[in-house]
PDB file of N, CA, C and O in Angstrom:
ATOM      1  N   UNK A   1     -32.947  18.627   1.459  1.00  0.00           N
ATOM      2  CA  UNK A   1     -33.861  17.736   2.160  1.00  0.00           C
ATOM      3  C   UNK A   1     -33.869  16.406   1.426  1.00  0.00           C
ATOM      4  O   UNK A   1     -34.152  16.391   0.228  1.00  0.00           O
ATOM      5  N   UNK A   2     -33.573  15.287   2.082  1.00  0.00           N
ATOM      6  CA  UNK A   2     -33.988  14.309   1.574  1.00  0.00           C
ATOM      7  C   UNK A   2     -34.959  12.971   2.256  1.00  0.00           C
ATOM      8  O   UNK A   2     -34.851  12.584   3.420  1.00  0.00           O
ATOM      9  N   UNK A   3     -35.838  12.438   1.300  1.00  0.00           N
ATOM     10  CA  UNK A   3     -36.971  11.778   2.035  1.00  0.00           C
ATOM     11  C   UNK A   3     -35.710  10.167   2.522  1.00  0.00           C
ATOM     12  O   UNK A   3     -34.566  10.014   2.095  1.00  0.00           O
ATOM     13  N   UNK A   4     -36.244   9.511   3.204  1.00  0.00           N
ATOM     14  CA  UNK A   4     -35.566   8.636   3.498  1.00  0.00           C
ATOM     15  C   UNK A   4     -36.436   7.442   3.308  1.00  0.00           C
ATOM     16  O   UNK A   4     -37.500   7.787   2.793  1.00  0.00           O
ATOM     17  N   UNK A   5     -36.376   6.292   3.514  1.00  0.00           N
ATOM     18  CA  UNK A   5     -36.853   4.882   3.033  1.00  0.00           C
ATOM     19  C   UNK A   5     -38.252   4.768   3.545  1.00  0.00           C
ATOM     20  O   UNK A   5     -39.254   4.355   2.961  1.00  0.00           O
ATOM     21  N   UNK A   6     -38.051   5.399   5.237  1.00  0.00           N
ATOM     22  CA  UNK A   6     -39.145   4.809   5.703  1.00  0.00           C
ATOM     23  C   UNK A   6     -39.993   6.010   5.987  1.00  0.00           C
ATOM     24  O   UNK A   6     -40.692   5.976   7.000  1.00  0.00           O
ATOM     25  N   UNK A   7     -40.018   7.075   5.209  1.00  0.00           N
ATOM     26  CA  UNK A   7     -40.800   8.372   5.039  1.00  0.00           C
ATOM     27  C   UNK A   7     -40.396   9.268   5.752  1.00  0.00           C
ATOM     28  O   UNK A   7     -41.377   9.985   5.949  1.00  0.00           O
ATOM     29  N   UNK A   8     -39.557   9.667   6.258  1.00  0.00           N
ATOM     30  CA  UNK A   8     -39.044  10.387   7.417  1.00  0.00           C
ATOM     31  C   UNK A   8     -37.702  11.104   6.384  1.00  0.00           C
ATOM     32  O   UNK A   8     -36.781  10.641   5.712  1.00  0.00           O
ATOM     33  N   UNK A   9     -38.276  12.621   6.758  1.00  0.00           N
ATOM     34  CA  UNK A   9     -37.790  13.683   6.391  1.00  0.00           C
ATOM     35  C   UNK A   9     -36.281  13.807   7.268  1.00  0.00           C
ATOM     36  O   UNK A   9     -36.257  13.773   8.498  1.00  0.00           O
ATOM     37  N   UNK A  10     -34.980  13.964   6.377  1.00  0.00           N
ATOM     38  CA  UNK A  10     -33.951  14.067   6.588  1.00  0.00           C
ATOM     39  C   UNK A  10     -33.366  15.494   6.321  1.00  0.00           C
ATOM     40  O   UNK A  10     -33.153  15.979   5.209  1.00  0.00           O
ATOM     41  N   UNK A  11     -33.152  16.055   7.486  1.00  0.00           N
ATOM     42  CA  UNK A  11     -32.358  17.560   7.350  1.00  0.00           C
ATOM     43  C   UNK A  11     -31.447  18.257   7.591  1.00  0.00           C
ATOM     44  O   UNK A  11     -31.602  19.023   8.542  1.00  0.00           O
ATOM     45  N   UNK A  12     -30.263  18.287   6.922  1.00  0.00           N
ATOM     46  CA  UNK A  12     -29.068  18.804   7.969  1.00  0.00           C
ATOM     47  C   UNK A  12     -28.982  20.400   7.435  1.00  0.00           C
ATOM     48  O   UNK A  12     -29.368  20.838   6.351  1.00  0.00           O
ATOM     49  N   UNK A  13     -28.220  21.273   8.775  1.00  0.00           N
ATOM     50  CA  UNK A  13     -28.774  22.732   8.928  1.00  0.00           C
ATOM     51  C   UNK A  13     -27.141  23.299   9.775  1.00  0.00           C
ATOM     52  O   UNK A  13     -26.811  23.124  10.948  1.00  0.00           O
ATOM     53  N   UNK A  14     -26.452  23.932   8.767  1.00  0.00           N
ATOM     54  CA  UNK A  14     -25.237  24.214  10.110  1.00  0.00           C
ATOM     55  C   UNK A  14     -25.785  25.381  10.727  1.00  0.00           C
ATOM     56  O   UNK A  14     -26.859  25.884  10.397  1.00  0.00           O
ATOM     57  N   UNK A  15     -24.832  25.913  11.865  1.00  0.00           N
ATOM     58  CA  UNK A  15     -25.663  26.851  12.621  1.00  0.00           C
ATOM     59  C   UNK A  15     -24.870  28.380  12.349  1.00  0.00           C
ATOM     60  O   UNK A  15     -25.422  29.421  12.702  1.00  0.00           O
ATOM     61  N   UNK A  16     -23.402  28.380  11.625  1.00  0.00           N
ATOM     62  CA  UNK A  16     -22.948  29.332  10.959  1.00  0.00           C
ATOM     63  C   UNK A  16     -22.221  29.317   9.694  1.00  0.00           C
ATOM     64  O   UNK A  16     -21.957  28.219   9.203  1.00  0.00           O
ATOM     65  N   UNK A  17     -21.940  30.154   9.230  1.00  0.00           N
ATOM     66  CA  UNK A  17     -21.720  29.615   7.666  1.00  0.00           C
ATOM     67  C   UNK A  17     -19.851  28.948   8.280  1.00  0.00           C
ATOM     68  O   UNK A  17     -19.294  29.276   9.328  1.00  0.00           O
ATOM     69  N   UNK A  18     -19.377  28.109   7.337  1.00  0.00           N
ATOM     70  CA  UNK A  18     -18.389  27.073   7.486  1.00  0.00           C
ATOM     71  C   UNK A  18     -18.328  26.129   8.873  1.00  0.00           C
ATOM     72  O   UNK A  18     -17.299  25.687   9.385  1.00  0.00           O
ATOM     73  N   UNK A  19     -19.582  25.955   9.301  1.00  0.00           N
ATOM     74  CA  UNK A  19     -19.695  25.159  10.240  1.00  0.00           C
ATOM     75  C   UNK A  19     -20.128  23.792  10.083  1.00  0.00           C
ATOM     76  O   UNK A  19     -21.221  23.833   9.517  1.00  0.00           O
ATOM     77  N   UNK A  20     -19.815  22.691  10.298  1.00  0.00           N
ATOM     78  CA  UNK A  20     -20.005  21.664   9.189  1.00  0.00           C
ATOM     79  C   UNK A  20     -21.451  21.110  10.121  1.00  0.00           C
ATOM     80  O   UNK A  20     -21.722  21.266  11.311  1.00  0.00           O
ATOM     81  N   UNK A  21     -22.365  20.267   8.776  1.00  0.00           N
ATOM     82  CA  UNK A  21     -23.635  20.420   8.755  1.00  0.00           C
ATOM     83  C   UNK A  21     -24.313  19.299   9.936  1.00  0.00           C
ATOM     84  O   UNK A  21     -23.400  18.786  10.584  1.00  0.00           O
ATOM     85  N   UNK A  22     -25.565  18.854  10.319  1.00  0.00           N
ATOM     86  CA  UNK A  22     -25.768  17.863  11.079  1.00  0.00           C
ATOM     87  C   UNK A  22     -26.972  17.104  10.604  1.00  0.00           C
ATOM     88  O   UNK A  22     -27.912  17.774  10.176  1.00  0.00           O
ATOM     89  N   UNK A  23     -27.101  15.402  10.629  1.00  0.00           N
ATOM     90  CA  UNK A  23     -28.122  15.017  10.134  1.00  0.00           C
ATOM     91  C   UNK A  23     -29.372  15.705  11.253  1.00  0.00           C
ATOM     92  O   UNK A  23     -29.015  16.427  12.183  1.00  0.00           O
ATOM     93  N   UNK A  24     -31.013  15.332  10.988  1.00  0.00           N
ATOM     94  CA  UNK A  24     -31.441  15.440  11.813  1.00  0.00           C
ATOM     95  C   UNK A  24     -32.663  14.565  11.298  1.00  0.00           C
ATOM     96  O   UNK A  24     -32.938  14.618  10.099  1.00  0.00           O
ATOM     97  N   UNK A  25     -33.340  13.834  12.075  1.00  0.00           N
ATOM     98  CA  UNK A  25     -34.105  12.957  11.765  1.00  0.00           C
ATOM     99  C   UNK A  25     -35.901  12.925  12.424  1.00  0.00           C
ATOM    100  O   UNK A  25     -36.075  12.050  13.272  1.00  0.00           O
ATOM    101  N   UNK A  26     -36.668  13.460  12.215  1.00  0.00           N
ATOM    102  CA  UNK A  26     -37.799  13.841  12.518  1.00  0.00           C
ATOM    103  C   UNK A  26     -38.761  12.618  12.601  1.00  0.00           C
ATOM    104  O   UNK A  26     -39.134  11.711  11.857  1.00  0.00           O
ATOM    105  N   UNK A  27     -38.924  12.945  13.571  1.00  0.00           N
ATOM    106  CA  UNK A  27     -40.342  11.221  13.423  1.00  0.00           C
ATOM    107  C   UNK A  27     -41.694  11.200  12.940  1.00  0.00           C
ATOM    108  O   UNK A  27     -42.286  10.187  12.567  1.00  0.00           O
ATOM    109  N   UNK A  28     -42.270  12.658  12.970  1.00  0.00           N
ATOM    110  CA  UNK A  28     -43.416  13.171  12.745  1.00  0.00           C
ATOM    111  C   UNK A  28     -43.312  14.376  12.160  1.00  0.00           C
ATOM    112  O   UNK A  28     -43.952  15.310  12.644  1.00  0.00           O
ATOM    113  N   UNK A  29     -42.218  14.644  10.636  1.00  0.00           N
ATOM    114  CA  UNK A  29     -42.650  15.044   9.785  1.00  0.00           C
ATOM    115  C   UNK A  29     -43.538  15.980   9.440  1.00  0.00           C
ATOM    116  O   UNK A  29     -44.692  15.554   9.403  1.00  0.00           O
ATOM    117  N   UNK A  30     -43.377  17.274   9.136  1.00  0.00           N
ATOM    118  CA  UNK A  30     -43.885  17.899   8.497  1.00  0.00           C
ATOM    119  C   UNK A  30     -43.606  19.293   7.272  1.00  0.00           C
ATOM    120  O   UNK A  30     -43.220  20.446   7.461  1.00  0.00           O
ATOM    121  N   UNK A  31     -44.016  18.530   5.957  1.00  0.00           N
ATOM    122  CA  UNK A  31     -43.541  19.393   5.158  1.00  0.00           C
ATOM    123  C   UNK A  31     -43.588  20.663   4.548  1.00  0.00           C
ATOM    124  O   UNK A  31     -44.654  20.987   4.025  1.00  0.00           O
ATOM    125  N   UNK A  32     -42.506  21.548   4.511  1.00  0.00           N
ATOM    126  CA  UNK A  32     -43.504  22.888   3.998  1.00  0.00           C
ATOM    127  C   UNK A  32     -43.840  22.778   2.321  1.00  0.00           C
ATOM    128  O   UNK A  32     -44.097  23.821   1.719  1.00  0.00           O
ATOM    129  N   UNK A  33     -43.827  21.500   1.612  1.00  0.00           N
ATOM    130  CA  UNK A  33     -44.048  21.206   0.296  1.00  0.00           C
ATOM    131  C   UNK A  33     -45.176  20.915   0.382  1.00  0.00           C
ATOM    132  O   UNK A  33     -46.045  21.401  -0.343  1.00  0.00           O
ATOM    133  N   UNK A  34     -45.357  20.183   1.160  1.00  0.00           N
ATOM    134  CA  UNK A  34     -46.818  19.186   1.055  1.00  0.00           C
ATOM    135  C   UNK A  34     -48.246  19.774   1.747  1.00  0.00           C
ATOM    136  O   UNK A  34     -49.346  19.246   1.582  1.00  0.00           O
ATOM    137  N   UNK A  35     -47.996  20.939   2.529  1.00  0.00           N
ATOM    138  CA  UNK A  35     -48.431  21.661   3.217  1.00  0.00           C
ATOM    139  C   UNK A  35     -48.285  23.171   3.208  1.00  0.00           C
ATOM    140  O   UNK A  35     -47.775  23.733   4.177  1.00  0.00           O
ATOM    141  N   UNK A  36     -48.623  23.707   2.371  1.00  0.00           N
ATOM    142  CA  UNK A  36     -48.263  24.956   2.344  1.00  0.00           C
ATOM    143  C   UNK A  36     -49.337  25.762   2.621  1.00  0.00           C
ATOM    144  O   UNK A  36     -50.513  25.593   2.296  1.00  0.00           O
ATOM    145  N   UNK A  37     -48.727  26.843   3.385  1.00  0.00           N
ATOM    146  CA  UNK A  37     -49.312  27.952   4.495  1.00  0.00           C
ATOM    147  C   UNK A  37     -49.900  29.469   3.873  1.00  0.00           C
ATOM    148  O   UNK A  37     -49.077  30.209   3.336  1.00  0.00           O
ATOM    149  N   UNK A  38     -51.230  29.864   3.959  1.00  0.00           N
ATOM    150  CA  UNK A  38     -51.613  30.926   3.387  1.00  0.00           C
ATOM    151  C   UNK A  38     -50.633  32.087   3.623  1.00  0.00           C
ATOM    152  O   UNK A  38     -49.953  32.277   4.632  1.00  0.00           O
ATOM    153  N   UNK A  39     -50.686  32.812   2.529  1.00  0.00           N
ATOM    154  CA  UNK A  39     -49.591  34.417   2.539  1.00  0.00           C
ATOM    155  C   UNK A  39     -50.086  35.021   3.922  1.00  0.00           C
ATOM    156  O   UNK A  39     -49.191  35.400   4.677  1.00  0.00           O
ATOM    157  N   UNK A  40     -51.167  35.133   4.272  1.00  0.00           N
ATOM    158  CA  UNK A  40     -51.814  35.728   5.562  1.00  0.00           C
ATOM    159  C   UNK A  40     -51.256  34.994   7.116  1.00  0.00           C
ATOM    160  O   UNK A  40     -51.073  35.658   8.136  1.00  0.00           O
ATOM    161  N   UNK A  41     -51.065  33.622   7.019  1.00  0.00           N
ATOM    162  CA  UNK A  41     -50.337  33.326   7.737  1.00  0.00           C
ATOM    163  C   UNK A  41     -48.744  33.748   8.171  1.00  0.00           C
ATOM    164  O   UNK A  41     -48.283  34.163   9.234  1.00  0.00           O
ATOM    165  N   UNK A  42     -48.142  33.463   6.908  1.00  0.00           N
ATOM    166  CA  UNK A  42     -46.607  33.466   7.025  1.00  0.00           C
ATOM    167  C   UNK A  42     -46.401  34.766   7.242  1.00  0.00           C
ATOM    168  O   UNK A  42     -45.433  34.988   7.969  1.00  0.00           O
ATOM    169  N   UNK A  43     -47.273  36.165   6.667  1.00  0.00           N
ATOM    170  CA  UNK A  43     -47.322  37.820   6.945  1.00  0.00           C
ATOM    171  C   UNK A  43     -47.152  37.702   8.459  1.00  0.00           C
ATOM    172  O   UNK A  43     -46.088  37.800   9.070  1.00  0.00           O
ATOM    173  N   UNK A  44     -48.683  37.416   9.102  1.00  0.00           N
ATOM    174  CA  UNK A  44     -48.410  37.471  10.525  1.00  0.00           C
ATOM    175  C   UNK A  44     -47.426  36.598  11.297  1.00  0.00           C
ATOM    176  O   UNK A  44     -47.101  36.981  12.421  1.00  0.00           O
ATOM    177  N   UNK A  45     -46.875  35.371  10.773  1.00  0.00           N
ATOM    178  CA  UNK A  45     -45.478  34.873  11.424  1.00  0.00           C
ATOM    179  C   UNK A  45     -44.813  35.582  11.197  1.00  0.00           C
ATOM    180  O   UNK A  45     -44.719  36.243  12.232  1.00  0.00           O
ATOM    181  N   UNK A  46     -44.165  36.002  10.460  1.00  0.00           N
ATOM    182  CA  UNK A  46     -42.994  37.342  10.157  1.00  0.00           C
ATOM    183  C   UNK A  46     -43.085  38.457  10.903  1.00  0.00           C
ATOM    184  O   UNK A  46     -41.972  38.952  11.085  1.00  0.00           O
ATOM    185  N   UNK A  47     -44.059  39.115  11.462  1.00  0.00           N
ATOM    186  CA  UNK A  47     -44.030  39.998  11.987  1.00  0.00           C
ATOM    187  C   UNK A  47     -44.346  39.800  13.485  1.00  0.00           C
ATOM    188  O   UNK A  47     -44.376  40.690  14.335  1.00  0.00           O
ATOM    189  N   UNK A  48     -44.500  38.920  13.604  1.00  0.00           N
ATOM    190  CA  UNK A  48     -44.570  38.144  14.978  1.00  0.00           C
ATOM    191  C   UNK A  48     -43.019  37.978  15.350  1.00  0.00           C
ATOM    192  O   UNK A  48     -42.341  38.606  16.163  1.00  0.00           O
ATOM    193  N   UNK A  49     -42.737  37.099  14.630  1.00  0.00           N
ATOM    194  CA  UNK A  49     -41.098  36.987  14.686  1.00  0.00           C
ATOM    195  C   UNK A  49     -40.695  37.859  15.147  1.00  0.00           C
ATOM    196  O   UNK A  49     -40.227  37.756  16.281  1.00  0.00           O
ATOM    197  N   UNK A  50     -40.698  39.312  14.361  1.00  0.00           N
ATOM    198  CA  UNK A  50     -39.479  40.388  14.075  1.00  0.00           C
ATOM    199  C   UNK A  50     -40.088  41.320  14.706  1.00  0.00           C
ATOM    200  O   UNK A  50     -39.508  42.341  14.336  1.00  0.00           O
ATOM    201  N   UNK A  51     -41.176  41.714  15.678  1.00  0.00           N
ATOM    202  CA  UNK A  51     -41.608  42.602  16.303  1.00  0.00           C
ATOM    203  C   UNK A  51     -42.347  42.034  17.627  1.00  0.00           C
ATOM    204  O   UNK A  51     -43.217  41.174  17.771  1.00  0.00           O
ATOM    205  N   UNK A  52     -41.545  42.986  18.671  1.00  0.00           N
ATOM    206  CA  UNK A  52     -42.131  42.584  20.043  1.00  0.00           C
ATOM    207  C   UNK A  52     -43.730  43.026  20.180  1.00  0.00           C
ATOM    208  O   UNK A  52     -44.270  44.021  19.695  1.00  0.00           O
ATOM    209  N   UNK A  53     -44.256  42.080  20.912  1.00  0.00           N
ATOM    210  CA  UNK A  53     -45.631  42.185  21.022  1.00  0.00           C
ATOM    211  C   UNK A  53     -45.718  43.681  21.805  1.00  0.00           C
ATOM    212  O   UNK A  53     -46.263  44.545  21.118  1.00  0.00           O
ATOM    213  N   UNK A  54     -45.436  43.946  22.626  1.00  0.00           N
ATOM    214  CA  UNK A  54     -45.704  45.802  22.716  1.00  0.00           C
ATOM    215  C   UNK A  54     -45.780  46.274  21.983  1.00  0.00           C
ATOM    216  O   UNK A  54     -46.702  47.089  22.002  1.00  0.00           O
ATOM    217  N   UNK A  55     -45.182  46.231  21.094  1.00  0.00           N
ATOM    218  CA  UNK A  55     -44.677  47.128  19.964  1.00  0.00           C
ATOM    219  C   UNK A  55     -45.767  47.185  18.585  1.00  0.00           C
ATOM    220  O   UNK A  55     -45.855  48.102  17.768  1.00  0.00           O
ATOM    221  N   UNK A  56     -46.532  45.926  18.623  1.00  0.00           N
ATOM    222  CA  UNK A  56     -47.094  45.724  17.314  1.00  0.00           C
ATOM    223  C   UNK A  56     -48.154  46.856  17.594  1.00  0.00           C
ATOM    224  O   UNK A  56     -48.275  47.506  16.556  1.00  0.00           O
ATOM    225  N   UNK A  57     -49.097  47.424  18.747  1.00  0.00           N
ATOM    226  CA  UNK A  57     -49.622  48.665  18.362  1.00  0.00           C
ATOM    227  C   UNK A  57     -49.020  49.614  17.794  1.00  0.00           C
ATOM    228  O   UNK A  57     -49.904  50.291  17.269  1.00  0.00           O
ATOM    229  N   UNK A  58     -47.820  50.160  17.544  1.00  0.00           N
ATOM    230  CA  UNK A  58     -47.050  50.943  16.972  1.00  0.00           C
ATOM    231  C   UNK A  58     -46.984  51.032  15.415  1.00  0.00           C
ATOM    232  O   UNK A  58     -46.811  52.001  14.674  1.00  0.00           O
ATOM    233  N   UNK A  59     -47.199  49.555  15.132  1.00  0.00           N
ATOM    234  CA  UNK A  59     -47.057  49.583  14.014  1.00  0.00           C
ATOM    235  C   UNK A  59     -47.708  50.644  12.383  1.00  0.00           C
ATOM    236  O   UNK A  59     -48.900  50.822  12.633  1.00  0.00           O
ATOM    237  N   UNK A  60     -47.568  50.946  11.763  1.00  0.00           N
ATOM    238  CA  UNK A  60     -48.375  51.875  10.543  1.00  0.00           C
ATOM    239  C   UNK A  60     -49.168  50.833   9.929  1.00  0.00           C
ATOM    240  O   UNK A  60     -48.789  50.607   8.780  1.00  0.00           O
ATOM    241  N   UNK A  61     -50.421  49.921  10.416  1.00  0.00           N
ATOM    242  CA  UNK A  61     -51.532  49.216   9.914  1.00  0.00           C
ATOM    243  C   UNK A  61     -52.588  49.949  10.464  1.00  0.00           C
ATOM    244  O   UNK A  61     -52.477  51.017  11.067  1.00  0.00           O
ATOM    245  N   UNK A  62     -53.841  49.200  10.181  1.00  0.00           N
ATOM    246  CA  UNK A  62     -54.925  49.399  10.390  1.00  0.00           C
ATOM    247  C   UNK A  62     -55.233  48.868  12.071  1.00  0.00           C
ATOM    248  O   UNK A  62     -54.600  47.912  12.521  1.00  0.00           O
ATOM    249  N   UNK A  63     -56.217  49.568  12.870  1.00  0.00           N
ATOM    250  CA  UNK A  63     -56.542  49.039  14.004  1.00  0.00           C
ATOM    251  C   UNK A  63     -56.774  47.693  13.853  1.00  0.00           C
ATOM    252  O   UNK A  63     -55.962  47.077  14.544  1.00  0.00           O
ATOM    253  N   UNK A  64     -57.578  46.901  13.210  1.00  0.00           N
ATOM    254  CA  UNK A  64     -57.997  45.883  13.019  1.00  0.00           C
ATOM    255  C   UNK A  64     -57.077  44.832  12.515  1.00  0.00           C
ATOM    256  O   UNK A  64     -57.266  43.675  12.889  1.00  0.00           O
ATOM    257  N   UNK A  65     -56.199  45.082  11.787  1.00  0.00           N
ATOM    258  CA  UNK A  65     -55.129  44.217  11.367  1.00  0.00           C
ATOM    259  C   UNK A  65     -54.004  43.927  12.862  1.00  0.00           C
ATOM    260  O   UNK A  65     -53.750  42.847  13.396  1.00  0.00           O
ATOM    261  N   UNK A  66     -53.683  44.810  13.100  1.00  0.00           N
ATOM    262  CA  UNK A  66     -53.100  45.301  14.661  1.00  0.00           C
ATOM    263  C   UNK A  66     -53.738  43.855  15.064  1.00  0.00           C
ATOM    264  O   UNK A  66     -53.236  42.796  14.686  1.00  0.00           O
ATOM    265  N   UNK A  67     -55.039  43.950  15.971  1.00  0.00           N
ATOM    266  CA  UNK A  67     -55.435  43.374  16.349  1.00  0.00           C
ATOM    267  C   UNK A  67     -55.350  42.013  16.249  1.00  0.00           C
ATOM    268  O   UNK A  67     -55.141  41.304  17.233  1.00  0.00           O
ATOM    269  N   UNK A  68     -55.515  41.530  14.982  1.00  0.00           N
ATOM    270  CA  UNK A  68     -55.147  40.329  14.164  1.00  0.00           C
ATOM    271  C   UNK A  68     -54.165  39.761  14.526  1.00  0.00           C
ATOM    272  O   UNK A  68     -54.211  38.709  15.163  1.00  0.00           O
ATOM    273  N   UNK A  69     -53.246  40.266  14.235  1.00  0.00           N
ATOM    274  CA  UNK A  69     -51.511  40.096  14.293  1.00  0.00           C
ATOM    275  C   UNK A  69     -51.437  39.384  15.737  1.00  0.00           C
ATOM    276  O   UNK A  69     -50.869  38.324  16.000  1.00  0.00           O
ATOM    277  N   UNK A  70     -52.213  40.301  16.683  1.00  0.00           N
ATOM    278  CA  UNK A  70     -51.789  40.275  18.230  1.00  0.00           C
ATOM    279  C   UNK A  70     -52.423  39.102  18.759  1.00  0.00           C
ATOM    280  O   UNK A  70     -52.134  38.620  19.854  1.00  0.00           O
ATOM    281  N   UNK A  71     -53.557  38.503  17.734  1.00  0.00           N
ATOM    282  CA  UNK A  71     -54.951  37.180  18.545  1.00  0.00           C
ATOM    283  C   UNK A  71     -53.525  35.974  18.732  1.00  0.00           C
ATOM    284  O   UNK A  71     -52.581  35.891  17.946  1.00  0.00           O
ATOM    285  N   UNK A  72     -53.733  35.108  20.031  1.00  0.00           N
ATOM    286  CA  UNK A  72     -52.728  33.639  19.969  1.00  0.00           C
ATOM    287  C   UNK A  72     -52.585  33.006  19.022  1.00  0.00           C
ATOM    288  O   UNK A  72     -53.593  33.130  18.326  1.00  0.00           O
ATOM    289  N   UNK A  73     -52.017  32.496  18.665  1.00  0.00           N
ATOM    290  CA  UNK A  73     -52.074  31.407  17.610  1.00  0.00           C
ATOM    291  C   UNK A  73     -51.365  30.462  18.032  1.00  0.00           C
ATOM    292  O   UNK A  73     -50.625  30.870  18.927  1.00  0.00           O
ATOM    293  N   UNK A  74     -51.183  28.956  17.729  1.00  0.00           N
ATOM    294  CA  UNK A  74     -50.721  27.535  18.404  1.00  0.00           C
ATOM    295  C   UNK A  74     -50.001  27.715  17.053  1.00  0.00           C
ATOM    296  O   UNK A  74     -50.858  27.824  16.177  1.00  0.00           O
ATOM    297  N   UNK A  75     -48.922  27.777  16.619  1.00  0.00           N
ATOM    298  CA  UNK A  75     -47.923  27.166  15.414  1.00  0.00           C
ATOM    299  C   UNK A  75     -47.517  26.121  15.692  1.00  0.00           C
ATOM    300  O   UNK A  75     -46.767  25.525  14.919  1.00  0.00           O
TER     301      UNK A  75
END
């Protein structure tokens, strides 16, 4: 990552390994340095991610955590 002159976060990201890389230029910025996200958050992004919402009753948690996991959230 590099910051650029006029504050704007610079990121290049290939999309498979030996695939050559791309700038990308963000106008509105936001860092995961400068901003960092409670463990309770990034838990339930991860498992949001990696498990279909049917499925998260299935899961081996607590009813209430279940629940948690499943409330909307705006990311």
């Amino acid at each position: 990552m590099n910051d650029s002159q006029t504050g704007i976060f610079c990121y290049s990201r290939s999309r498979s390994p030996g695939a050559p890389s791309f700038p990308v230029r963000l106008t509105k910025p936001v860092s995961r340095f400068t901003q960092v996200r409670s463990l309770k958050y990034l838990c339930r992004f991860v498992i949001r991610q990696y498990t279909r919402y049917d499925h998260i009753q299935h899961l081996p948690l607590p009813t209430s955590l279940k629940g948690w996991i499943e409330e909307n959230q705006y990311y």
